[in-house]
C-alpha positions in Angstrom: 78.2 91.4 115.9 76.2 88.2 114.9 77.7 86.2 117.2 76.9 88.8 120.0 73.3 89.1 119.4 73.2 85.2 118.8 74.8 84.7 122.4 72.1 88.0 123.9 69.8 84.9 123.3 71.5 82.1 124.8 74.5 83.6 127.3 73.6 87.0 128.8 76.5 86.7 130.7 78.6 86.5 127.9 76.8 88.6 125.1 77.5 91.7 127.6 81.5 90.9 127.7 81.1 90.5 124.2 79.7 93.6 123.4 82.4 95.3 125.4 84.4 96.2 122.3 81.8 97.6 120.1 82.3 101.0 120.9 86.0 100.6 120.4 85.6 99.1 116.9 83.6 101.8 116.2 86.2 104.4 117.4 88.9 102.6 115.2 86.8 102.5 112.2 85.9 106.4 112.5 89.5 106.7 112.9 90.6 105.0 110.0 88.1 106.4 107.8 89.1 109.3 108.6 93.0 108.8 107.9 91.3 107.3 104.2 90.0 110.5 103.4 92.4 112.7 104.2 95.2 110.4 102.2 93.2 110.9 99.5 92.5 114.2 99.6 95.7 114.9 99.6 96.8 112.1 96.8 93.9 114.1 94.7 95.4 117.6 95.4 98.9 116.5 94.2 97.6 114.9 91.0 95.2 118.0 90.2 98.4 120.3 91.1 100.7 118.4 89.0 98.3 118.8 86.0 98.0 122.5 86.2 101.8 122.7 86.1 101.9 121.3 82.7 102.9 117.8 83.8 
């Protein structure tokens, strides 16, 4: 990210392939996130249901 704003001011050419990615890290990152918090909803669920059954 730095290094494509740093090259906005000094390489148009190449700050606009640089940015190309962005929107795919982004996707990736929503993606992932979202894989996290399921995983541990799910870890949580089994340890809340394991202490109700006496364990």
């Amino acid at each position: 990210m730095i290094g494509t704003c740093l090259s906005l001011l000094f390489f148009r050419e190449v700050a606009y392939l640089a940015a190309i990615p962005i929107p795919f890290l982004y996707a990736v990152l929503a993606l992932t996130n979202n894989l996290e918090v399921r995983s541990r909803a799910t870890s949580l669920r089994g340890h809340a249901t394991h202490r109700l059954a006496g364990g």
